[in-house]
N, C-alpha and C positions, 0 to 999 in steps of 0.2 A: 388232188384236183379232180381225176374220175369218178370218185365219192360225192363230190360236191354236184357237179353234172348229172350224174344219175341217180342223186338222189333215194337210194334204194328201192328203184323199181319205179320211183314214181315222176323220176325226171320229166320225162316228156310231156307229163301234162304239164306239170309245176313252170317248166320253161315254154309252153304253150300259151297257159295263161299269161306271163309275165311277157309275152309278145304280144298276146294280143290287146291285152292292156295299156303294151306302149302304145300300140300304132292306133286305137281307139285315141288313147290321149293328144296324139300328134292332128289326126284326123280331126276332137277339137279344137284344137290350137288352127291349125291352118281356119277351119270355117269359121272361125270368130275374127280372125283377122278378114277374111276374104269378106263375113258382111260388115263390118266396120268400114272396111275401105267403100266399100258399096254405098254405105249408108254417109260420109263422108261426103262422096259424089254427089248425089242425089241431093242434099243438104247446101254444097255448094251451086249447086245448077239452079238450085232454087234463091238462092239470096243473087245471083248474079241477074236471074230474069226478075227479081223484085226490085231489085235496085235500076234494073234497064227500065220498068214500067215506071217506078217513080220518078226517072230522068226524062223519060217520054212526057211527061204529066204537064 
């Protein structure tokens, strides 16, 4: 298992990269949700005052 971690010498990049890889990935994952949700919003707030103006009408 210490073989496997340290890779001969060159673990600590090897598990460097494969962290920062995750956390890049996750980093996408959250900001694709977070403007979805945004864009969501935005999209709703717009058909609610379209639909207020054409009730206004």
């Amino acid at each position: 298992m210490a073989e496997i971690i340290h890779m001969g010498g060159y673990g600590s990049y090897v598990w460097s990269a494969f962290g920062l890889t995750f956390v890049v990935l996750l980093a996408t994952v959250w900001l694709t949700k977070r403007s979805l949700q945004q864009t969501r919003n935005r999209l709703t707030r717009r058909l609610r005052s379209a639909s207020a103006t054409e009730a206004s009408s």
